[in-house]
N, C-alpha and C positions, 0 to 999 in steps of 0.2 A: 243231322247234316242238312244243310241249307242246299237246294240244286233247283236248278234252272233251264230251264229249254224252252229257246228258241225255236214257231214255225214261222219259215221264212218262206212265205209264199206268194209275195207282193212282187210284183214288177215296176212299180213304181218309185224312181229316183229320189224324190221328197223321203218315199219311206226307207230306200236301201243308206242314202246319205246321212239323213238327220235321223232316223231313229234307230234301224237294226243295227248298224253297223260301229255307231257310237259305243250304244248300249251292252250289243256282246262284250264287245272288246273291254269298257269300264267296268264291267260284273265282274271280268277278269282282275283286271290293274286295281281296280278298287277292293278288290275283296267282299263285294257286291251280296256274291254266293259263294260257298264254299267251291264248288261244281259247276261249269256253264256249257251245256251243248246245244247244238243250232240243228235245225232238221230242215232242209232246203229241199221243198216242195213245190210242186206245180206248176205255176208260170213262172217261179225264180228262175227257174231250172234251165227255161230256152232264155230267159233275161240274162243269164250268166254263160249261156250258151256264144249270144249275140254281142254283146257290151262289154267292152274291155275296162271301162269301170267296174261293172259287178265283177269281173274275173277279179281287181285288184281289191276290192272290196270282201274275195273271199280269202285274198291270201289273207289282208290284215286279220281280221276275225281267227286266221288258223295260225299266224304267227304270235298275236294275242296270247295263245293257248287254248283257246276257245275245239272243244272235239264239236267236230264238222261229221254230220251224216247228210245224205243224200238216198231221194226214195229211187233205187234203180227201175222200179217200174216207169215213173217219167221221165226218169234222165234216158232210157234206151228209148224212149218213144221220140225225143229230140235228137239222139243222138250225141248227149254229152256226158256219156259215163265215162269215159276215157279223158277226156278233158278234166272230170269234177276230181276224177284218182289222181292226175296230174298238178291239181293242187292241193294235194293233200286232206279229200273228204273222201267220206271211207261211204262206199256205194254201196246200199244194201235193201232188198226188201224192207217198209217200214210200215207196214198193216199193225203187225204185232208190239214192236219197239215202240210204236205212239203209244196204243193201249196201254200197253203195260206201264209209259210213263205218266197216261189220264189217272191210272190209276193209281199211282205210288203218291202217298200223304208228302213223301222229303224234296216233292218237284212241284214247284211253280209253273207254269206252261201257258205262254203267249203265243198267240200266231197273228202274224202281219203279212 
């Protein structure tokens, strides 16, 4: 099995528009990977906090079908872990869930 995960940790519009956002969503529609999950880290996190673009950019990505995680350590530190559950990202501690996907052979792993 072919799998994918997106780090979406870029606050920058150039890269939420033209590349993460495409990209998720075609890995999807395209058949790209078999599996596509996105981990929305760091500065995304108050970017998507703030921007009702990224907010609408993470519904496409999870209406996509694209599994949306979120690291609850940054999102509680902005304040937007209630907003990220709201749209459908599943807010979770991600110390371990990265490693473990650095480390699995069936995952690809970019971070923007």
């Amino acid at each position: 099995m072919n799998k994918l995960l997106i780090v979406w940790k870029s606050e920058n519009d150039i890269d939420i528009d033209n590349f993460i956002t495409p990209f998720a969503v075609n890995s999807v529609k395209q058949k790209w990977f078999d599996h596509v999950e996105i981990l929305i880290w760091g500065a995304s996190t108050h970017k998507i906090l703030t921007d009702d673009n990224a907010k609408d950019k993470v519904k496409l990505i999870v209406d996509a079908g694209v599994t949306a995680y979120a690291c609850k350590y940054c999102a509680d530190q902005v304040g937007a872990s209630e907003l990220l559950e709201l749209l459908g990202v599943t807010v979770v501690y991600t110390g371990v869930y990265l490693s473990d996907k650095l480390k699995d052979p069936e995952y690809e792993v970019i971070t923007l």
